[in-house]
py3Dmol code that shows the C-alpha trace and the ligand (Angstrom):
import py3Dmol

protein = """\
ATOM      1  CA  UNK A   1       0.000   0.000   0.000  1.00  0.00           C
ATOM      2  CA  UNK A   2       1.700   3.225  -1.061  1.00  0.00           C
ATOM      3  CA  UNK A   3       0.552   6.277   0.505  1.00  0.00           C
ATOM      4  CA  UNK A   4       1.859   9.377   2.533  1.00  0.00           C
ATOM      5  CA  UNK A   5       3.188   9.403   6.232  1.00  0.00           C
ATOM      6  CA  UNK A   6       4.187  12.241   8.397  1.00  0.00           C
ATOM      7  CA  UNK A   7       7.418  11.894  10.614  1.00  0.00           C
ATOM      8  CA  UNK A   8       7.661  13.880  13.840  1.00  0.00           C
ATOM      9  CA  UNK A   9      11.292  14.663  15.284  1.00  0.00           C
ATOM     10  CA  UNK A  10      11.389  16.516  18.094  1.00  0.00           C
ATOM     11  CA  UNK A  11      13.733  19.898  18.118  1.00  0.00           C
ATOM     12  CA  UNK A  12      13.784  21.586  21.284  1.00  0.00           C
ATOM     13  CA  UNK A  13      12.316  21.272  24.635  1.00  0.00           C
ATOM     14  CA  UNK A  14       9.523  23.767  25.502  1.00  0.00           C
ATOM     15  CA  UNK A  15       7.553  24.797  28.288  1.00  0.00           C
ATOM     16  CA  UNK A  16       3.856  25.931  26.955  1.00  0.00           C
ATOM     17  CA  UNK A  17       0.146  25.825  28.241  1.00  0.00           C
ATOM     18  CA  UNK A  18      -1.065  22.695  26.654  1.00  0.00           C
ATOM     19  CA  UNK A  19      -4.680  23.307  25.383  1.00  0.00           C
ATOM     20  CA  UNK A  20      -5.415  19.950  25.814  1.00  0.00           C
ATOM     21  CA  UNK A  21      -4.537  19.245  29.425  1.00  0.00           C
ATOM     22  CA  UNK A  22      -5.358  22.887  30.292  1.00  0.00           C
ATOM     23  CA  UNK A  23      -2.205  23.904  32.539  1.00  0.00           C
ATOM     24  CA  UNK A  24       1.673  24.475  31.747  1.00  0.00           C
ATOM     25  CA  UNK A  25       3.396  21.456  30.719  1.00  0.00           C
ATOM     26  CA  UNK A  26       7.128  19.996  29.345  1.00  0.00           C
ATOM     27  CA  UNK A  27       6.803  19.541  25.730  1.00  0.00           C
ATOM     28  CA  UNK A  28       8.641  19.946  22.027  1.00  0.00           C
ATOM     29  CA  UNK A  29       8.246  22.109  18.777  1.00  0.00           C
ATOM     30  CA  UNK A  30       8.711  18.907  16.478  1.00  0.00           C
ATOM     31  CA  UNK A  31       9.597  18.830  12.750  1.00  0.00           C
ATOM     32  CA  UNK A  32       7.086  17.115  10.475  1.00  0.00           C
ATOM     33  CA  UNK A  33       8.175  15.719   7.280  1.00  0.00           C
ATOM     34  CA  UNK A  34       5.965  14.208   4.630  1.00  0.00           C
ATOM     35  CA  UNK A  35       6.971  10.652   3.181  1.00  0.00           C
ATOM     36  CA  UNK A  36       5.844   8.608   0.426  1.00  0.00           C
ATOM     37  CA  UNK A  37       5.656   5.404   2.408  1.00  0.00           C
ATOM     38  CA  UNK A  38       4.884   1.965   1.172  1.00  0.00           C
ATOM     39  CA  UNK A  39       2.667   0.612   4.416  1.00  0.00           C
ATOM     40  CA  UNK A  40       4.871   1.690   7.196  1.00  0.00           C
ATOM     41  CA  UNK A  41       7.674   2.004   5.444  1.00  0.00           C
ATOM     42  CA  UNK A  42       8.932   5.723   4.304  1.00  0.00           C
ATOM     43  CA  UNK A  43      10.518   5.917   0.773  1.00  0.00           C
ATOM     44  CA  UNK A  44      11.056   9.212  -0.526  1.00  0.00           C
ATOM     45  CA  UNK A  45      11.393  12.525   1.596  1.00  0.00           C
ATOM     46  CA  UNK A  46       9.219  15.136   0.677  1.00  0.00           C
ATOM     47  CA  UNK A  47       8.569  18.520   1.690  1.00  0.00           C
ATOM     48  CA  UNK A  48       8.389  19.498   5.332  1.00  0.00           C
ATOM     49  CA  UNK A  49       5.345  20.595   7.142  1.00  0.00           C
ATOM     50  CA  UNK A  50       4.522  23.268   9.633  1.00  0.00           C
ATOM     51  CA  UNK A  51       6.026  22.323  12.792  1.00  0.00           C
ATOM     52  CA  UNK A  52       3.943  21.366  15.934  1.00  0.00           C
ATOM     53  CA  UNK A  53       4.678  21.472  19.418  1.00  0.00           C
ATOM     54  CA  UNK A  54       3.779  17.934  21.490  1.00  0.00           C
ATOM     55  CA  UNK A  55       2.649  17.809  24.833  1.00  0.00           C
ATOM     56  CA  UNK A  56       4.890  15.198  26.940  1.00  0.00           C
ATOM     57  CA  UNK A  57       2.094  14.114  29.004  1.00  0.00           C
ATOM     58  CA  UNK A  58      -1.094  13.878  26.781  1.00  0.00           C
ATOM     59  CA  UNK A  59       1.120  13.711  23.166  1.00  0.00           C
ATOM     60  CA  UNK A  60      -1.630  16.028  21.369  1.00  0.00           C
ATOM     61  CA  UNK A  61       0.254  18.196  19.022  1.00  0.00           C
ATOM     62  CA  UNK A  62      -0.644  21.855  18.361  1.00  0.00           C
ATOM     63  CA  UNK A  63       0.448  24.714  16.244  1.00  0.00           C
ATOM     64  CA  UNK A  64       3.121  27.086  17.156  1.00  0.00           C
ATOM     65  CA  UNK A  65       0.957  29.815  17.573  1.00  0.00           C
ATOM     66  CA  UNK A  66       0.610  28.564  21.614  1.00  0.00           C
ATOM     67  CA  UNK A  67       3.982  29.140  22.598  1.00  0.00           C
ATOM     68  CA  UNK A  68       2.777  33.137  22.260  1.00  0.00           C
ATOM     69  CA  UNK A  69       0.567  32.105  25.322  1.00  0.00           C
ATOM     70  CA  UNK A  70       2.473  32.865  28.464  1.00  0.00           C
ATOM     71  CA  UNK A  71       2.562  29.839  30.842  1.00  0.00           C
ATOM     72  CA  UNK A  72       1.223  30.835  34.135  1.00  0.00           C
ATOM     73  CA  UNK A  73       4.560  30.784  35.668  1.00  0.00           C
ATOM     74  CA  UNK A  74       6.103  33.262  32.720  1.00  0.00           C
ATOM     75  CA  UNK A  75       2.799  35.296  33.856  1.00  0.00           C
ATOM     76  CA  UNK A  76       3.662  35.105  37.276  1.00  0.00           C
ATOM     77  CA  UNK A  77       7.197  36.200  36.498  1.00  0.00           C
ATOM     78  CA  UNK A  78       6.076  39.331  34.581  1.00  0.00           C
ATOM     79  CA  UNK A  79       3.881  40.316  37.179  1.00  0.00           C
ATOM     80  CA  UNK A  80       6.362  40.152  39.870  1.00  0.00           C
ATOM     81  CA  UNK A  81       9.052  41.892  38.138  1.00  0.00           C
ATOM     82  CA  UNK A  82       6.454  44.637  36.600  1.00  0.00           C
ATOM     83  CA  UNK A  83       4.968  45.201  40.133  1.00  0.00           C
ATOM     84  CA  UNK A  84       8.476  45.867  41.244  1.00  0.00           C
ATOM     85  CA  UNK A  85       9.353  48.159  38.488  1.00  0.00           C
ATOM     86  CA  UNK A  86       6.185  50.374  39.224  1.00  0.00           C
ATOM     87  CA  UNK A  87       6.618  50.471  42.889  1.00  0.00           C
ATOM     88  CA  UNK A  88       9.908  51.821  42.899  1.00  0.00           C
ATOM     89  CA  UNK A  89       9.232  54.015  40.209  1.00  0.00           C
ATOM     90  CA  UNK A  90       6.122  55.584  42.682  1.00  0.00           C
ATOM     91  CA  UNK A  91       8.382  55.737  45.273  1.00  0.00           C
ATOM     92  CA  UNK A  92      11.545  57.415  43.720  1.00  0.00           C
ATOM     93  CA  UNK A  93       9.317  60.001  42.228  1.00  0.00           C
ATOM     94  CA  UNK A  94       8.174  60.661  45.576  1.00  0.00           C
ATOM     95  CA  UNK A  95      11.205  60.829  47.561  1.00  0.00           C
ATOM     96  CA  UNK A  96      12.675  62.835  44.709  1.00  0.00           C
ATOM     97  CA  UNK A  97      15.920  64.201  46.580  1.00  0.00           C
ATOM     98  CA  UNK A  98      14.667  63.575  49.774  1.00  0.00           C
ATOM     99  CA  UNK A  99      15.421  61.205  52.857  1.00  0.00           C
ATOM    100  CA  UNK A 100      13.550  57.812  52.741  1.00  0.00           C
ATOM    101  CA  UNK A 101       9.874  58.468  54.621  1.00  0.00           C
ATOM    102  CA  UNK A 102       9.452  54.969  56.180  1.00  0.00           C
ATOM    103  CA  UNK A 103       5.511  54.923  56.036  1.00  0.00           C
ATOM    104  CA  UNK A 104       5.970  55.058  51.999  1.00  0.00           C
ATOM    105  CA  UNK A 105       8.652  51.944  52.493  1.00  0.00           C
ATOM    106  CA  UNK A 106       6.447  50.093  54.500  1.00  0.00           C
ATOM    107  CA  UNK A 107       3.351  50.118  52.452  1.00  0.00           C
ATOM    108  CA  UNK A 108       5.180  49.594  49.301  1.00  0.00           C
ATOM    109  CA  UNK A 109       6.870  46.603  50.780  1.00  0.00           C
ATOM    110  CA  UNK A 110       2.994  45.424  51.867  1.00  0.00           C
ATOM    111  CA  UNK A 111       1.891  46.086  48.107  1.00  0.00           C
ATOM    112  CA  UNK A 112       3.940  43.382  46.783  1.00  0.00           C
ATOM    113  CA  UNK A 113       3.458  41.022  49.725  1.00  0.00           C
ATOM    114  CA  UNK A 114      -0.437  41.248  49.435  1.00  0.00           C
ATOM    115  CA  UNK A 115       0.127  40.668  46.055  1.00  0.00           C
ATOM    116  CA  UNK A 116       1.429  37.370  46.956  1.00  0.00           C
ATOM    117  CA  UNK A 117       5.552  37.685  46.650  1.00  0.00           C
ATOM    118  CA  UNK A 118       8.290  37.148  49.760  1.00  0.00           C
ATOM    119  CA  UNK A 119       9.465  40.964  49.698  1.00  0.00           C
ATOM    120  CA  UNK A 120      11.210  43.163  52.520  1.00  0.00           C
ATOM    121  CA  UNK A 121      13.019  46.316  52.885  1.00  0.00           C
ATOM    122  CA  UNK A 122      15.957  44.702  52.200  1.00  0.00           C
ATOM    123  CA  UNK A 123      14.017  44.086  48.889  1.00  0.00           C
ATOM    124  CA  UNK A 124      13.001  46.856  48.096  1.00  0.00           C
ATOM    125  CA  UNK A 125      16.546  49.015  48.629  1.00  0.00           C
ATOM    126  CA  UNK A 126      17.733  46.798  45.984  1.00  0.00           C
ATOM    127  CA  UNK A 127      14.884  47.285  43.703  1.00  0.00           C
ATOM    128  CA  UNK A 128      15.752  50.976  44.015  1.00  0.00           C
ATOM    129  CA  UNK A 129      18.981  50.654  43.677  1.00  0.00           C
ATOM    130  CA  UNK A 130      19.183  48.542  40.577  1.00  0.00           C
ATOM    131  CA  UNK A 131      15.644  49.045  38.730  1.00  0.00           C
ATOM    132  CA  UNK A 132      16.017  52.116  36.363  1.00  0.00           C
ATOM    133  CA  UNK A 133      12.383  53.947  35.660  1.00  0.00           C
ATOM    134  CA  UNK A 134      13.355  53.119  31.959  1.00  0.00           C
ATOM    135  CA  UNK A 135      12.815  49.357  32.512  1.00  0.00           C
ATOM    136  CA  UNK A 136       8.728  50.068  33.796  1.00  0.00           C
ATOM    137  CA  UNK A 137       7.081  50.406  30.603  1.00  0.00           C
ATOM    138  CA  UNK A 138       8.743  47.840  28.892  1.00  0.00           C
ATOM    139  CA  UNK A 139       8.081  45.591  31.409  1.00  0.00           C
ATOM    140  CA  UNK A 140       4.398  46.255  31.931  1.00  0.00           C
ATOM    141  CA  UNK A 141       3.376  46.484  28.224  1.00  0.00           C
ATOM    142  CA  UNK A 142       2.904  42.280  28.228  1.00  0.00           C
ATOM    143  CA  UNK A 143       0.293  42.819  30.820  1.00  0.00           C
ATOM    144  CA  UNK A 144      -1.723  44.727  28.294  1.00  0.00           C
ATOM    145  CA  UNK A 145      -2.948  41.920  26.724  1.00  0.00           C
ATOM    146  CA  UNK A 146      -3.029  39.788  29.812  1.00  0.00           C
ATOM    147  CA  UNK A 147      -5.099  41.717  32.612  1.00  0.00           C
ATOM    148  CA  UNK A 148      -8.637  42.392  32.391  1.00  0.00           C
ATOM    149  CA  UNK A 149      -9.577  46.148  32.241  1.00  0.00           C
ATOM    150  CA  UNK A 150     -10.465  45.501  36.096  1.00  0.00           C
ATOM    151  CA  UNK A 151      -7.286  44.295  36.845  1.00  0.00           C
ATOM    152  CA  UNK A 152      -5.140  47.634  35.321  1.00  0.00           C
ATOM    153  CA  UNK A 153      -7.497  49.626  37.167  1.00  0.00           C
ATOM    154  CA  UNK A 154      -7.036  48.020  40.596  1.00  0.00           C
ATOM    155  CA  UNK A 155      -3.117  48.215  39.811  1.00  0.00           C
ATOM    156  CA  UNK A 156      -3.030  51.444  38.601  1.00  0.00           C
ATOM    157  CA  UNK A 157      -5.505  52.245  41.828  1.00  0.00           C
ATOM    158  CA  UNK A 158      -2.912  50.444  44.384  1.00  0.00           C
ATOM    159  CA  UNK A 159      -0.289  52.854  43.180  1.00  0.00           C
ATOM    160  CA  UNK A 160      -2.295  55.747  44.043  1.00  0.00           C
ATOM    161  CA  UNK A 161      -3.259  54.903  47.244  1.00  0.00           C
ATOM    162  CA  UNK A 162       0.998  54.498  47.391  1.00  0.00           C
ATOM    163  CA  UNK A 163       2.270  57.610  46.159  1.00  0.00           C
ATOM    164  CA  UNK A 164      -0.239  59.184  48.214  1.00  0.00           C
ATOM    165  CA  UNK A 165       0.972  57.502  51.525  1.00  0.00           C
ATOM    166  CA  UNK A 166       2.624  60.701  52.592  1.00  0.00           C
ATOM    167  CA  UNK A 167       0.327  63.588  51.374  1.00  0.00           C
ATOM    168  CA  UNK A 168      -0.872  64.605  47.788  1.00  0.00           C
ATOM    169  CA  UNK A 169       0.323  63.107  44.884  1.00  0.00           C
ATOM    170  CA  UNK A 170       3.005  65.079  43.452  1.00  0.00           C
ATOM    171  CA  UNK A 171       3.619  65.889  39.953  1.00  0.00           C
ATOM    172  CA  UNK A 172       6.298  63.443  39.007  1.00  0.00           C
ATOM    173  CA  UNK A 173       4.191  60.416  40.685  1.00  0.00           C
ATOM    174  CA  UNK A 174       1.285  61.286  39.035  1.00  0.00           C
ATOM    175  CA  UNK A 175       3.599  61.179  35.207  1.00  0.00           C
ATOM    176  CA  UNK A 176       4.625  58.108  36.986  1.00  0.00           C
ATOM    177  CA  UNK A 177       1.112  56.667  36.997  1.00  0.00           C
ATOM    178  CA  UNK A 178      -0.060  58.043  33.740  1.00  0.00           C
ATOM    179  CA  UNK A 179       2.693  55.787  32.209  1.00  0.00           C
ATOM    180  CA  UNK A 180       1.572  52.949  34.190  1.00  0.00           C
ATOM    181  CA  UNK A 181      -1.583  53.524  32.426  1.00  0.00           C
ATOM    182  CA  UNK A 182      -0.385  54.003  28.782  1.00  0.00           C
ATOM    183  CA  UNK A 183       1.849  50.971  29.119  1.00  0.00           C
ATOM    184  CA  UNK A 184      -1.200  48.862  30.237  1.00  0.00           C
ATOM    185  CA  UNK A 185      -3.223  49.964  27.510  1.00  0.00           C
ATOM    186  CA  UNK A 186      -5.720  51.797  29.329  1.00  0.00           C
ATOM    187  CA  UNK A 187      -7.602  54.625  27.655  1.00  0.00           C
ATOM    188  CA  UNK A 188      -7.019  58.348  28.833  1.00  0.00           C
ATOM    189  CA  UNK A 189     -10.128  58.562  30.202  1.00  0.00           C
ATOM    190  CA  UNK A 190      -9.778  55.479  32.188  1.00  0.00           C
ATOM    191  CA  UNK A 191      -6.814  56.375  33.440  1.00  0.00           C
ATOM    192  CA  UNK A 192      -7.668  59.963  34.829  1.00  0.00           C
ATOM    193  CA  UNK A 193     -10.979  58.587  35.906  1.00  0.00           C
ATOM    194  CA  UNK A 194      -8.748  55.869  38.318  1.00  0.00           C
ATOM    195  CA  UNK A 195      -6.078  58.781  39.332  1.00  0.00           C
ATOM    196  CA  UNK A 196      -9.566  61.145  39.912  1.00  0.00           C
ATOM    197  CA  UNK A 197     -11.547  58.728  42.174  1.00  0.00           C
ATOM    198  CA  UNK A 198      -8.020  58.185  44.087  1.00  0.00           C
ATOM    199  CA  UNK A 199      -7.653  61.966  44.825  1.00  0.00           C
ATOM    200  CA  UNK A 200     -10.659  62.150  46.403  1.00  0.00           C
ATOM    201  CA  UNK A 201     -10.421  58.928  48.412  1.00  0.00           C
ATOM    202  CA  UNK A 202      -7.154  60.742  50.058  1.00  0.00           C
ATOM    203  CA  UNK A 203      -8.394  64.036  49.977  1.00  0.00           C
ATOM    204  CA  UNK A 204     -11.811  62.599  51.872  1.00  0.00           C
ATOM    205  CA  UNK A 205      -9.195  61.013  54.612  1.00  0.00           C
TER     206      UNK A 205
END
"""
ligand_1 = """\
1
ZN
Zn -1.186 17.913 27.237
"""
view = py3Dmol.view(width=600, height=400)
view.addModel(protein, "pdb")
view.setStyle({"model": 0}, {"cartoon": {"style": "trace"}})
view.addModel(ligand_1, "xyz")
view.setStyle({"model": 1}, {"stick": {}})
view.zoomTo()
view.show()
């Protein structure tokens, strides 16, 4: 029986949110070659054919296009590093050239540890230390596509309530948070209506 066979040879190992078994997984992008086989038997080589990547556990192969999902831990990555990056952006605009103010410290350390990360001081000095504010946007863009409109809003929100710790929001926090916004893809008028409602929560206390 002559007919045509595809041949799968794995290429590299990937991590990737297998569709089929619904959470991250080990896999592999293979390479899929068509052959003119005669029963089980390939013959001639023909053209290759889009490449797959192959779940280890459940072997279901899907296209490429998947690996562009983030696998929850990659998510949970961003979101830790892109939390930091905004934090000590808020808080570096608000110390400007001034001392440390340890209520602003404290809270910002509590930001990331209610958001679910080990984090102290210690942390945090580092983080201002070594984090450049050129390194925020970047590294909040990816959450555009990956928080709900809800969930910019209640980050761009805990930021507020942040740079606010110690009195009004000054002017180079509140550029601060307007490029939180851009970078998460919120709308202008989203974003002023968060920074808006924020001002009068600390006004009103
Ligand atoms: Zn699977």
């Amino acid at each position: 029986m002559i007919g045509i066979r595809i041949s799968s040879a794995p290429q590299r190992p990937v991590a990737f949110v297998c569709p089929h078994c619904g959470v991250d997984r080990e896999g592999a992008v293979v390479l899929r070659r068509r052959w003119l086989a005669v029963g089980k038997r390939p013959v001639l080589p023909m053209r290759a054919v889009s490449p797959m990547v192959q779940c280890a556990v459940c072997g279901q192969q899907c296209g490429l296009a998947i690996l562009n999902v983030p696998t929850s831990s990659a998510l949970e990555a961003m979101l830790h590093t892109a939390l930091r990056h905004a934090i000590v952006s808020v808080v570096r605009a608000g110390r400007g050239m001034g001392p440390a103010n340890d209520e602003v410290d404290r809270h910002a350390v509590s930001v990331m540890r209610n958001a679910g990360y080990m984090y102290d001081r210690f942390d945090l000095d580092d983080d201002l230390r070594t984090l450049n504010d050129a390194g925020m946007t970047p590294h909040l863009r990816p959450l555009a596509d990956e928080l709900t409109q809800h969930g910019k809003q209640s980050l761009l929100h805990k930021l507020h309530t942040l740079a606010a710790i110690d009195g009004p929001v000054r002017p180079g926090q509140r550029e601060v948070l307007l490029r939180v916004g851009v970078a998460l893809g919120m709308a202008a008028t989203h974003i002023n209506g968060v920074l808006a409602v924020g001002d009068i929560e600390t006004q009103s206390t």
